[in-house]
C-alpha positions as CSV (number, residue, x, y, z in Angstrom):
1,X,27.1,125.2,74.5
2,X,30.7,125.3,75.2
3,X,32.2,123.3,77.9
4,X,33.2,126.1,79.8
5,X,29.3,127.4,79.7
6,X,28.7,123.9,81.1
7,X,31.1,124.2,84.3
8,X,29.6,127.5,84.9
9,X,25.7,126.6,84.7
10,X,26.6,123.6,86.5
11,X,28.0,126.1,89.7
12,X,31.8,124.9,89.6
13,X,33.3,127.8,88.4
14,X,31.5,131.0,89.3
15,X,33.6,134.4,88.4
16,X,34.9,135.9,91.4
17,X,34.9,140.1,89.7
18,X,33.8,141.9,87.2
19,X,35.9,144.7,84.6
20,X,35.3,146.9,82.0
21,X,37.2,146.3,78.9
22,X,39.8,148.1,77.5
23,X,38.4,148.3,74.3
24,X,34.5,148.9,74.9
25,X,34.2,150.3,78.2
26,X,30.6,149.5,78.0
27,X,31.3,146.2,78.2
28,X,31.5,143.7,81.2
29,X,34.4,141.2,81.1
30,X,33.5,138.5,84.0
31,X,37.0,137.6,85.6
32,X,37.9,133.9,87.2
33,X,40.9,133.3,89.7
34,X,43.5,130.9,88.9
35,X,43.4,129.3,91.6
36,X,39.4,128.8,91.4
37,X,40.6,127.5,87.8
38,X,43.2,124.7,89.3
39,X,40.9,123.5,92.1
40,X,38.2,122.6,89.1
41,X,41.0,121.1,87.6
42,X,42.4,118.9,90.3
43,X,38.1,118.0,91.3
44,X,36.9,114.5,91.0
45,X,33.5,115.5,90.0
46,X,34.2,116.5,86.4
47,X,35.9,112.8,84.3
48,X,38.4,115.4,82.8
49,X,39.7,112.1,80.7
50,X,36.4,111.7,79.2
51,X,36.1,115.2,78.4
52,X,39.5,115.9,76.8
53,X,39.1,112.6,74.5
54,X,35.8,113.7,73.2
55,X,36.1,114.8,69.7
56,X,34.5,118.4,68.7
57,X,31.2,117.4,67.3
58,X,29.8,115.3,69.7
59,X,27.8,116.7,73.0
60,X,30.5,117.5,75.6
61,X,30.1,115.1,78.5
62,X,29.9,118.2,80.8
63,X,26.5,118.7,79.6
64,X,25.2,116.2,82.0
65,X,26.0,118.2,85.0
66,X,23.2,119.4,86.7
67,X,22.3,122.8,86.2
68,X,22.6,124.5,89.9
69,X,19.4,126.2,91.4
């Protein structure tokens, strides 16, 4: 699972609206706002350190986030 599937499981980042792509109109692109994007950032709940220094193979530290209910 990506680290990005992680924040969003988790309920830190949520998309804010939905699009249909350009390419396949059938398909839904989920979009996020920047700003949503820098306040995740800037929060003191994720150890961004921790998750930057991990190298690629091992399990991301933002898998121990809770998954939201």
């Amino acid at each position: 699972m990506s680290d990005f599937n992680h924040l969003t499981r988790a309920g830190l980042l949520t998309h804010a609206d939905t699009a249909r792509s350009g390419w396949r109109k059938r398909d839904v692109v989920l979009l996020y706002r920047q700003a949503d994007l820098d306040r995740l950032a800037r929060s003191r709940r994720v150890d961004w350190t921790a998750v930057r220094a991990t190298p690629e193979a091992p399990r991301s530290p933002l898998a121990a986030l809770p998954t939201k209910t």
